[in-house]
Each structure stands twice: as structure tokens, then as C-alpha cells.
C-alpha positions in Angstrom: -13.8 11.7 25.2 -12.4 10.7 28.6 -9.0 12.3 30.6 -8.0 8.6 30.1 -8.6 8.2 26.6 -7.5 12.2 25.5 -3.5 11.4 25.4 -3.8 9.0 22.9 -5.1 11.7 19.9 -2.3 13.3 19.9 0.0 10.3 19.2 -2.4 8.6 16.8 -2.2 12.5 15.1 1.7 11.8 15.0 2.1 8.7 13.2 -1.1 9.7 10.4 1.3 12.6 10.2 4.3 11.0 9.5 2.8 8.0 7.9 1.4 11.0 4.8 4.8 13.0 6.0 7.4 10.9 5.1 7.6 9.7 1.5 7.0 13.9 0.3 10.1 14.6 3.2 11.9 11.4 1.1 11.5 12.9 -2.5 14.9 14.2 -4.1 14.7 15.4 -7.8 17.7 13.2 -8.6 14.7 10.6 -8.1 12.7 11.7 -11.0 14.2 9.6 -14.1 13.8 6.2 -12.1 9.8 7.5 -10.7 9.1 8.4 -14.3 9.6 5.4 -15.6 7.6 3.7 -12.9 5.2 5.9 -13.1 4.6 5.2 -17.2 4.4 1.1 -15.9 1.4 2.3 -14.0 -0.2 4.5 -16.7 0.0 2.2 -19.4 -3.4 0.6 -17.5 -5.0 3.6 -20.1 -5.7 0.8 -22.8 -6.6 -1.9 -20.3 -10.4 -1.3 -20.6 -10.0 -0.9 -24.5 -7.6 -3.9 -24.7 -10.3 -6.3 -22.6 -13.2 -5.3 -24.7 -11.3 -5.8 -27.7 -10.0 -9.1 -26.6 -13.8 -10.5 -25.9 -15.5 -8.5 -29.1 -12.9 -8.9 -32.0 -10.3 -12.1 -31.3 -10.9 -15.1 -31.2 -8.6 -16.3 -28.0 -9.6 -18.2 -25.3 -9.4 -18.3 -21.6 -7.0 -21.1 -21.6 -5.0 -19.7 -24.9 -5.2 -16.3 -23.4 -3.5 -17.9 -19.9 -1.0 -19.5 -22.2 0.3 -16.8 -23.7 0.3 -14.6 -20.5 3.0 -17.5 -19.9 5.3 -16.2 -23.3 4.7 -12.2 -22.0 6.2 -13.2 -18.2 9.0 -14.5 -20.3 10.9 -11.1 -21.1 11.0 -10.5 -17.0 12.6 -13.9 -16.4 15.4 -13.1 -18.5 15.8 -9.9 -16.8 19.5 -10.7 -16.3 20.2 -10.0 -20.3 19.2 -6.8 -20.2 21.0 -6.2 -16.5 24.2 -7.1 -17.8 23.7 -4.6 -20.8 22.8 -1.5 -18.6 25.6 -2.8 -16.1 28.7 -3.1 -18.7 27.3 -1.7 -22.3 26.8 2.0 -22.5 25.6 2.8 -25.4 26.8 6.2 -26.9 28.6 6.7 -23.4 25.0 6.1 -21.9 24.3 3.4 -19.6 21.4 4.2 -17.5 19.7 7.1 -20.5 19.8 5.2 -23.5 18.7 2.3 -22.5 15.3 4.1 -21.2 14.9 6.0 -24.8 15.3 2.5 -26.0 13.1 0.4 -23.6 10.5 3.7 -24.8 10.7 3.1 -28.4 9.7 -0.5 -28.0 6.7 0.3 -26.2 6.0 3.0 -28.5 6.4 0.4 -31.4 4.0 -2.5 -29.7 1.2 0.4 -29.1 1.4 1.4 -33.0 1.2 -2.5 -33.9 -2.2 -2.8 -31.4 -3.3 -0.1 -32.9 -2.8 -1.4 -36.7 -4.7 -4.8 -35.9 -7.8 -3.1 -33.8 -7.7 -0.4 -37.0 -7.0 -3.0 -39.5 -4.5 -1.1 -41.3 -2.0 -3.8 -40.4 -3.0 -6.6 -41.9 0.6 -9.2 -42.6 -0.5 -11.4 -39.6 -4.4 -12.0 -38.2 -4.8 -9.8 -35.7 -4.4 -12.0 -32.4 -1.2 -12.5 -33.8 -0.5 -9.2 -34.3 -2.3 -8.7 -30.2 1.2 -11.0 -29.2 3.4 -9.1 -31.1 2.4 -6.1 -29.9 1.9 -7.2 -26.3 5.3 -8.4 -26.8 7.2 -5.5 -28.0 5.9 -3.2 -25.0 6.5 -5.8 -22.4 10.3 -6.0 -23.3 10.2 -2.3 -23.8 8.6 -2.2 -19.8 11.6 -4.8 -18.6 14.5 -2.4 -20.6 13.1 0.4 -18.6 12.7 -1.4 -15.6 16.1 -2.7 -15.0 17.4 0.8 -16.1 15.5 2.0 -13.6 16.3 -0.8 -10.5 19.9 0.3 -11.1 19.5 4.0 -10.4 17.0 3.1 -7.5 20.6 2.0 -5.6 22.7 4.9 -7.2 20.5 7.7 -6.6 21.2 7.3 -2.4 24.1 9.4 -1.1 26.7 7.2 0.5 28.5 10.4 2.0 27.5 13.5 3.3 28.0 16.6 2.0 31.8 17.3 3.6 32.9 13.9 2.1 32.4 11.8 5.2 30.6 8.6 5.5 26.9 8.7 6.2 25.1 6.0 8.6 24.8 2.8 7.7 21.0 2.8 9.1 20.1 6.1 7.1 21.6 4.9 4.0 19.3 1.8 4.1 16.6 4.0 5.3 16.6 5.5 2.5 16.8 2.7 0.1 13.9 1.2 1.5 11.8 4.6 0.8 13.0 4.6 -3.0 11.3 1.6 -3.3 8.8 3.1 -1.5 8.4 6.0 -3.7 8.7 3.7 -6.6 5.3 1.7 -5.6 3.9 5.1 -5.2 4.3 6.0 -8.4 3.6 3.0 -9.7 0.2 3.0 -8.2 -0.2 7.2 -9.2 0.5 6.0 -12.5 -2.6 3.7 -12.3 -4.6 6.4 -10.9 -3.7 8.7 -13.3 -5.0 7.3 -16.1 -7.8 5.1 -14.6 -10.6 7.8 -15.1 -9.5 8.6 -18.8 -9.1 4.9 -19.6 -12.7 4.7 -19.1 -13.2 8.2 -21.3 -11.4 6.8 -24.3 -12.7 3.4 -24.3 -16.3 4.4 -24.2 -15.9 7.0 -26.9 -13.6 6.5 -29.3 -12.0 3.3 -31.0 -9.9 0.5 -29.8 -7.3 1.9 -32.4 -8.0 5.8 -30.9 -7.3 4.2 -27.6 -4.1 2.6 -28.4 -2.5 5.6 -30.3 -3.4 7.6 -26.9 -1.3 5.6 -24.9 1.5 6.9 -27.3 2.0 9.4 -24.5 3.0 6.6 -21.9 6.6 5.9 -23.6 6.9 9.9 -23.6 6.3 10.2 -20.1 8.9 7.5 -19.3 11.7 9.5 -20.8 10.9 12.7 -20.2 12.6 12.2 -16.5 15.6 10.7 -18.6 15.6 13.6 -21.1 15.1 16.9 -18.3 16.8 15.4 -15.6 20.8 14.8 -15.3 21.8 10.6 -14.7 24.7 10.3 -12.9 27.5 8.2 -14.8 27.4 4.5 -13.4 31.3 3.1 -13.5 31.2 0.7 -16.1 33.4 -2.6 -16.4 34.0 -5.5 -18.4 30.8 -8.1 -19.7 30.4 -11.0 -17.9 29.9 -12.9 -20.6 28.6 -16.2 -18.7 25.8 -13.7 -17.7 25.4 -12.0 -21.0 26.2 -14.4 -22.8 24.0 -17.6 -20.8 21.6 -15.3 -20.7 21.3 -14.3 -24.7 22.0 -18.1 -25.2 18.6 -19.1 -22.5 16.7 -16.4 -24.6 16.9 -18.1 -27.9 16.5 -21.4 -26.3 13.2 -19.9 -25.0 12.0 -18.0 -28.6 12.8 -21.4 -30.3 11.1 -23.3 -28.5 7.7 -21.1 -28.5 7.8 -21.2 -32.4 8.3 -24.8 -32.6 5.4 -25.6 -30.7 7.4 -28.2 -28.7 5.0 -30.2 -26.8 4.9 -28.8 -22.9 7.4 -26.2 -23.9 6.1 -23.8 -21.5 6.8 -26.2 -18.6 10.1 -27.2 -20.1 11.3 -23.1 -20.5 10.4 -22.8 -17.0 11.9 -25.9 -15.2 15.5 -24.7 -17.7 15.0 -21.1 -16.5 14.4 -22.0 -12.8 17.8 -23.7 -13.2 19.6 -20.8 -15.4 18.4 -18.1 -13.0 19.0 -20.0 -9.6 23.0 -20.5 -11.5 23.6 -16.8 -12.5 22.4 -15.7 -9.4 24.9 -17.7 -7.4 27.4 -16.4 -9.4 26.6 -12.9 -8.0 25.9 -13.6 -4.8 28.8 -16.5 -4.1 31.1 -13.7 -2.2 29.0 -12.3 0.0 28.5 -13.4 3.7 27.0 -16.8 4.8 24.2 -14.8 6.7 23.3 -12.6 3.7 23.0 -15.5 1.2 20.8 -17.2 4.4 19.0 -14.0 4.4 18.0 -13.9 1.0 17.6 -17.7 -0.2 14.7 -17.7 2.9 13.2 -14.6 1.7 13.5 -15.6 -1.9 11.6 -18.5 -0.9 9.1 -17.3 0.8 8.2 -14.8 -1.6 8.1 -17.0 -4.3 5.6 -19.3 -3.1 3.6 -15.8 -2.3 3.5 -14.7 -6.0 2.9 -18.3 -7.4 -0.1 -19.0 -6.7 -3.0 -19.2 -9.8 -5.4 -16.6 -10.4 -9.3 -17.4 -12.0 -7.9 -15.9 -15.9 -10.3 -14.0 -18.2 -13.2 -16.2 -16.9 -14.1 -14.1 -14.5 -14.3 -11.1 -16.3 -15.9 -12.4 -18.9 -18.6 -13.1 -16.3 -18.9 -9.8 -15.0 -19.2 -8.2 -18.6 -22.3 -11.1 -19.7 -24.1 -12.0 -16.4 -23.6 -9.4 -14.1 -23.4 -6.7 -16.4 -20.3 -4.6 -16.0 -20.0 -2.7 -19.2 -16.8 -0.5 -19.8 -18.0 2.5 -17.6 -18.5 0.4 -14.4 -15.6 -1.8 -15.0 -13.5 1.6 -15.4 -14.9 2.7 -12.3 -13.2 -0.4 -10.4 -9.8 -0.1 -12.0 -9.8 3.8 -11.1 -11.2 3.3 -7.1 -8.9 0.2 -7.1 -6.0 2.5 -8.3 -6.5 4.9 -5.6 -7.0 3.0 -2.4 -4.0 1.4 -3.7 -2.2 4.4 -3.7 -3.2 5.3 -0.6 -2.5 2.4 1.1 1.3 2.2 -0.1 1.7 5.7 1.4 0.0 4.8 5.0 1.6 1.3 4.9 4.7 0.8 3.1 7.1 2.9 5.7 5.8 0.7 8.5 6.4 -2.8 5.9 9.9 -1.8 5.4 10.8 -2.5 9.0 8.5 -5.3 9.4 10.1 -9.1 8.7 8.9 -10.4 5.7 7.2 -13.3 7.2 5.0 -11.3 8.8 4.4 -9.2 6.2 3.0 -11.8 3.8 1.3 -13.7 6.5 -1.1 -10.9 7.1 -1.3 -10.4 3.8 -2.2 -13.9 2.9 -4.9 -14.0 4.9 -6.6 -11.0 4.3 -6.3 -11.7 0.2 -8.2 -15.2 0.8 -11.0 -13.0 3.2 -11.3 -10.3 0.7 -11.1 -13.4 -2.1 -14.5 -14.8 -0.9 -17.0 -11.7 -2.3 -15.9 -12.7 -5.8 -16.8 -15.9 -4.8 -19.7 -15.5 -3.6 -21.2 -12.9 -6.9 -20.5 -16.0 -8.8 -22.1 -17.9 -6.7 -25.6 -15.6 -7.3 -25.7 -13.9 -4.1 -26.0 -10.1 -5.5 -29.6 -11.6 -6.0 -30.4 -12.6 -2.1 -28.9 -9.3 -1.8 -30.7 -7.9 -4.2 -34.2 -8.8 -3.0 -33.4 -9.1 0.9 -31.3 -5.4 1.5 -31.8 -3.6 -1.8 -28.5 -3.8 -3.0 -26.6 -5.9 -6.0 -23.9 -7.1 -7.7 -22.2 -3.6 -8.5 -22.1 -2.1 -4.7 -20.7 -5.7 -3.6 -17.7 -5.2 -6.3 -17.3 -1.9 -4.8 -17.1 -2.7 -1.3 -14.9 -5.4 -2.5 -12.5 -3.6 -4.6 -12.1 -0.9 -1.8 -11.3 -3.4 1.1 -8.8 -5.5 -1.2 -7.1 -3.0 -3.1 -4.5 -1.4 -0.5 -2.8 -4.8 -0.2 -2.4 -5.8 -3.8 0.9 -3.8 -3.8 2.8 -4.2 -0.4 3.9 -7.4 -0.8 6.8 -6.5 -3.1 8.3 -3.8 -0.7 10.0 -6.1 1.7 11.6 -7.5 -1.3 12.7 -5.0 -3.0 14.2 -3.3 -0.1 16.7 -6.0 0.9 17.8 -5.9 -2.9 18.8 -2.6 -2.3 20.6 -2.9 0.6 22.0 -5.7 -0.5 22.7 -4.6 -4.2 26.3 -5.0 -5.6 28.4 -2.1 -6.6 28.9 -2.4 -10.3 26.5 -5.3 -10.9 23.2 -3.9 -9.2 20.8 -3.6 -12.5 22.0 -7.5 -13.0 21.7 -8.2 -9.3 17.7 -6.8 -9.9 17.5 -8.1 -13.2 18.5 -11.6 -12.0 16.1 -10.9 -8.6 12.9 -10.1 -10.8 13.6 -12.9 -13.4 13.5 -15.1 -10.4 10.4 -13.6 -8.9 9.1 -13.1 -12.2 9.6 -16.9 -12.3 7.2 -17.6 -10.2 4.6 -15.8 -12.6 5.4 -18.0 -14.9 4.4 -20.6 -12.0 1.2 -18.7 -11.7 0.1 -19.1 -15.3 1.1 -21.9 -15.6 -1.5 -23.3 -13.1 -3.6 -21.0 -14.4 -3.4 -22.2 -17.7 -3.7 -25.9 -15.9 -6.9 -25.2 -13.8 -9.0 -23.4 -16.5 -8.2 -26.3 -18.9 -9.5 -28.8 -16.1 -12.4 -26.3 -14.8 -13.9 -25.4 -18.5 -14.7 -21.6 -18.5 -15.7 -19.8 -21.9 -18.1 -17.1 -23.3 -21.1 -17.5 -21.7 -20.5 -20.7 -20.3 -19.8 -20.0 -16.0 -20.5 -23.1 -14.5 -17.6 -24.0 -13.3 -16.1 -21.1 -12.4 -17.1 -21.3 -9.1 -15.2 -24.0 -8.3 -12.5 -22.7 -10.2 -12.3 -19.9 -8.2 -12.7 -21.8 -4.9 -9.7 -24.2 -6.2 -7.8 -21.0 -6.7 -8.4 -19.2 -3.1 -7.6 -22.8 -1.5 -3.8 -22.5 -3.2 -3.7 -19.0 -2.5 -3.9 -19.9 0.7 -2.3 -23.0 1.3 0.9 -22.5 -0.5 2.1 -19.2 1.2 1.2 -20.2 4.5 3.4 -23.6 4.4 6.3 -21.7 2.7 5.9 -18.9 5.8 5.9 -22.6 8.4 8.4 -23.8 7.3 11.1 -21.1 6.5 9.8 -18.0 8.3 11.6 -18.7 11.5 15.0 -19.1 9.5 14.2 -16.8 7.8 13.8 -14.0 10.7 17.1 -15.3 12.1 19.4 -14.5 9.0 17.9 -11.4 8.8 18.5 -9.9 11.6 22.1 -10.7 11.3 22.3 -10.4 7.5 21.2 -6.4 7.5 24.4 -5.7 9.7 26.9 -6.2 6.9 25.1 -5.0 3.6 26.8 -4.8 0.3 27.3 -1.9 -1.2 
């Protein structure tokens, strides 16, 4: 090493050091409820080995069904704003931030026992892929009660005043809302590692049913933090009941129409919740400046368009499992390095996103999905055997190499996001303000599986029969591309504008 080049180490030593330094120097105790609960989101990936094997061996769904009903589960998040308005203005036993955790617990708690009776068989008053969506069901409302809980105390938690009573600095304040979220994705993604390992353990030992009782610990862990840790009191105030009540009203609308088997009631929930959520969220957001609504309609948009493209469905794991050969083990193996490089790329990465415009953010990010996109493509495509024959290596070491380069970006691109709710989060409505931020992002799930649901009824992909998925997948990287990219053209530069104005005046 060169005089030239020698000055250089020791900066490059700096920012790795305050890159790993900064979310442990960010870490308060009063954090813990809010992390726990994030953290239990992550770990319930413990069944998700069990639950795929048991999906392929013992129920009779298909790709296209299974797509469809991913559409129903990204339901509960879209009417977020339900349960926001409940935390907000309902305490329950002089609880508003607790209870609601304990009870968002229980339900999770109750879904894992009724996954548990169908893979035992000692619930038998439904078949048992009904008895799969009722399960999957109950936990996912469970997850969104705990959630929005949770998004609430991320914006309470920060110290608006120092410790003799005067106001603290506008810039440190939303410093240190951005690294909540931070340390929210972090234990998210610890969460995941957690339990990747075990996950592996328990589904190639014991039962499906052994494996679902296990994850009885998840709800645990989420209110433990609830349970040891004190909640500050959030001021209450009156329902909104044009929220709560909309809201309840939308949710029936929703649950009636997926028991009636309306025709295209999927579509028709979506294009009515689109136009609920977009209303409601007006409502919150009609007094605040001109360049914070700018700010976040251009983000909003942008982000959207990010999180709705398709994905391939349960085609391509179904592919892995019969013609390359991943059995539980290897497939447990992914999850847990995927788990960890995602972790670790949230703590290098995600300080340096939160001051990055979001534009840029999920242009990078974009492009480097679609690159790292193409290895999938190409295993289905039979390379692992020119690889196999030419450099000695197969299928299973290019799912590795693939898993580790794509997994540290799987997370970031909801930091951005969730940061300028933060900042921007209203005093006495901020878990309704999330809720009604989520539903819409959650909205564009919905989007996702939708097309999802779409593609793999046009590209025909079942047990044992792959021959389309190629082009399926190569369909799906081609939207994954496209759609982001024009949403960042034509709105990024607004977009970037707003926002440099809109952060001056945050709402608090």
C-alpha cells in the first residue's frame, strides 16, 4: 500500500465503524415493546418450511388458488385504518398501545392452534385448506393489530425535549425517527434469522402439527416487551367515526363479498379500497402544508409502483422441491443465509438510505433486483447442468451465490418510507396515520397478487408441470422492471423537489 493510497484506511475504518456503530448507539429500552413485536413478525418464518411442505404434500391448492387467496390474507393490512383508529381513540381497560398487542397475540396464538388441528387432524369441522385460510387468517390480523400498535409507539417513543424541559432539534428528533425505523427492520430481519436454522430443525424432524404448536412461542415473544417493559400513556380523544366507522363498514363490504363468490370480487375490493383509502387518508392529511402533501403523494407514488409488481407464486418452488431437488434441509439453508445477509445489510445500509431521496433509493434498487432476478431465470432455464458438466458446480451453489447477492436489498426499500411517516406522523392520530399509510402500501400487494394471480392463470404452472415457467418468470422480471423505473421518470424529479422543502416543517 502506497503513501497515496494509506489515508484513505482510516476513513473507510470510520464509516464501517459507524455504519455497525450507530443503530447499538440508537437503542433505548423504552424501544423494546415496539422491537418485540417486530421482532415476533420476523420469527414467525419458524413454520415457513413446515407450512410449504405441507401445502405441496397434504392440500390440495393450486398455484393460481394459492395466489388468490394470498389476495384475501393482504386484505387485513389494507384496512389497517380500522385498527389505527381503535389503538388511536379506544383504550381498552385504560390501555391503548398494551392491550391491543396482548390482543393482536392471542389471535396469532389462535390461527397457529387452528394450523396445527388441520396438519394433526384433530380439527376436523372444515377440510383442512379451509381450515389453512382460517388459520392464515387469524394470525395475519393478529400481525396487523400488533403492527399498528407498534407504528404508533415507533413516533411516541422519541423525546421531543431534553432533559431540562427545553425543546430538542428539529434535525435530531427526525434523526432519530428515521433510526427507529431503522431498528425496527433490524429486528425484523433478526427475527428471521433467529429462527431460520430451527425452522429447518423442526420441519425435518418432527410433524407439521409439532411445528405449528412451536411457533406458540412467537405470540409470547411479542408481548413479553409489552408485559416487562412500561408504555407510555398515548392522549386519547374522540372516534372519528368516518374513519372507524368507513372503515368497519369497507371491512364487511370486503368479507361479504369473498363469501359470496362475486365474480371478479377481488378486483372489485381493490378498485373500492383504492378509493376508501386514498379518501380517509385525505381526511388526515387535508391540514398540513401544500409541500408536505406534494412530498408524500410523489413518494406514495413512487413507492407503490415499487411494491406492485408480480412475483412467479408457488411455481417456482414447487420447481426447486421436484426438479432441482431442494428438499427441506437445503431450502432451510436459503431462508436462514437469506435471513442473515439481510440483516446485515439493513445495519450497513439503512443509516445511509435514510438520508438518501427515495428516487434514488429504489432506482438502485430496481435494477439490482432485475440483475440478481436473472439466476432464477436462468436454473429454470437448465443451466445448473452446463454448469454442472463445464465448472463442476450445480443448481444448489448457484441458489447460494444468488440468495447471498440478492438478499441485503429485499428490505431497504421500505426505510425511506417509513421514515417520512414518522416525521410526518400526526400527534393524536399517528397509529391511523400508519394504519392508513400501510393499507395504501399494502394496496399495492394486493396489486401484486393480483397479477400474480393473472400471469400464472395465462402462463399454466402446476405440480410437475414447469414449462412455462420460464416465461413466466421472464414476464415477471420485465414488470419488475418496467413499472418502477417509469413511476421514478416521471415523478422522481417532483418528487425530490417537495421534499426538500417538505422535511422543513414536519408535523408533529
Amino acid at each position: 500500500m502506497t503513501d497515496a493510497t494509506w489515508p484513505s484506511w482510516p476513513g473507510l475504518r470510520q464509516k464501517l465503524e459507524t455504519a455497525l456503530l450507530t443503530p447499538v448507539r440508537a437503542f433505548r429500552l423504552r424501544y423494546l415493546p415496539l422491537l418485540m413485536v417486530y421482532f415476533a413478525y420476523g420469527a414467525l418464518g419458524i413454520i415457513t418450511i413446515a407450512e410449504s411442505f405441507w401445502i405441496k404434500s397434504s392440500l390440495s391448492l393450486t398455484p393460481a388458488e394459492l395466489a388468490a387467496l394470498s389476495v384475501w390474507l393482504t386484505l387485513p393490512w389494507t384496512i389497517k385504518m380500522v385498527f389505527g383508529e381503535l389503538v388511536d381513540a379506544v383504550p381498552v381497560m385504560g390501555s391503548q398501545r398494551r392491550a391491543y398487542v396482548l390482543i393482536g397475540g392471542a389471535l396469532v396464538a389462535l390461527g397457529l392452534l387452528t394450523l396445527a388441528g388441520a396438519a394433526g387432524g384433530w380439527l376436523a369441522f372444515a377440510p383442512p385448506q379451509d381450515l389453512y385460510r382460517i388459520g392464515s387468517f387469524l394470525s395475519v390480523v393478529g400481525v396487523v393489530l400488533q403492527d399498528v400498535a407498534a407504528d404508533a409507539m415507533s413516533t411516541e417513543v422519541v423525546e421531543r425535549v431534553n432533559s431540562d424541559g427545553t425543546p430538542r432539534d428539529l434535525a435530531d428528533i427526525n434523526r432519530d425517527l428515521g433510526m427507529v425505523q431503522v431498528l425496527g427492520r433490524l429486528a425484523l430481519s433478526l427475527g428471521m434469522v433467529a429462527v431460520a436454522g430451527l425452522g429447518v430443525f423442526l420441519a425435518s424432524v418432527f410433524s407439521y402439527e409439532t411445528v405449528f404448536l412451536a411457533g406458540l412461542i412467537i405470540p409470547l415473544t411479542s408481548v413479553s416487551g409489552a408485559l416487562l417493559v412500561r408504555i407510555n400513556s398515548a392522549e386519547t380523544r374522540p372516534v372519528d367515526w368516518r374513519i372507524l366507522g368507513g372503515g368497519l363498514a369497507f371491512g364487511a363490504a370486503v368479507m361479504a363479498t369473498a363469501v359470496s363468490g362475486v365474480p371478479y370480487g377481488q378486483e372489485i375490493v381493490f378498485v373500492v379500497s383504492m378509493a376508501v383509502v386514498s379518501a380517509m387518508l385525505w381526511r388526515v392529511v387535508g391540514d398540513l402544508d401544500s409541500k408536505t402533501q406534494e412530498t408524500i403523494l410523489y413518494a406514495a407514488i413512487i413507492i407503490f409502483a415499487f411494491r406492485a409488481t408480480p412475483l412467479v407464486g408457488q411455481g417456482y418452488t414447487w420447481f426447486t422441491i421436484d426438479v432441482l431437488g431442494f428438499d427441506e434441509a437445503f431450502q432451510g439453508t436459503l431462508n436462514q443465509l437469506g435471513a442473515l445477509l439481510a440483516l446485515l445489510g439493513i445495519w450497513l445500509f439503512s443509516d445511509a438510505i435514510t438520508g438518501r431521496p427515495i428516487p434514488f433509493v429504489l432506482f438502485w434498487l430496481t435494477i439490482i433486483g432485475t440483475v440478481l432476478s436473472l439466476p432464477s431465470l436462468a436454473l429454470t432455464l437448465g443451466i445448473s447442468e452446463w454448469t454442472e458438466a463445464n465448472f463442476g458446480f450445480g443448481a444448489r451453489t448457484i441458489a447460494i451465490i444468488d440468495t447471498a447477492a440478492s438478499s441485503p436489498f429485499l428490505q431497504l426499500s421500505m426505510i425511506p418510507l417509513l421514515t417520512l411517516c414518522a416525521i410526518y406522523a400526526p400527534e393524536k392520530r399517528r397509529a391511523t396515520w400508519f394504519a392508513l399509510m400501510g393499507s395504501l402500501m399494502n394496496l399495492a400487494l394486493v396489486a401484486a397478487a393480483l397479477q400474480t394471480k393473472y400471469l400464472n392463470q395465462i402462463f399454466v404452472v402446476d405440480r410437475g408441470a414447469y414449462d412455462n415457467l420460464p416465461l413466466l418468470l421472464g414476464v415477471v422480471m420485465g414488470i419488475g422492471l418496467c413499472v418502477p423505473l417509469a413511476a421514478i421518470l416521471v415523478f422522481g424529479n417532483k418528487l425530490r423537489g417537495a421534499e426538500v422543502d417538505g422535511r422543513k416543517k414536519p408535523r408533529q
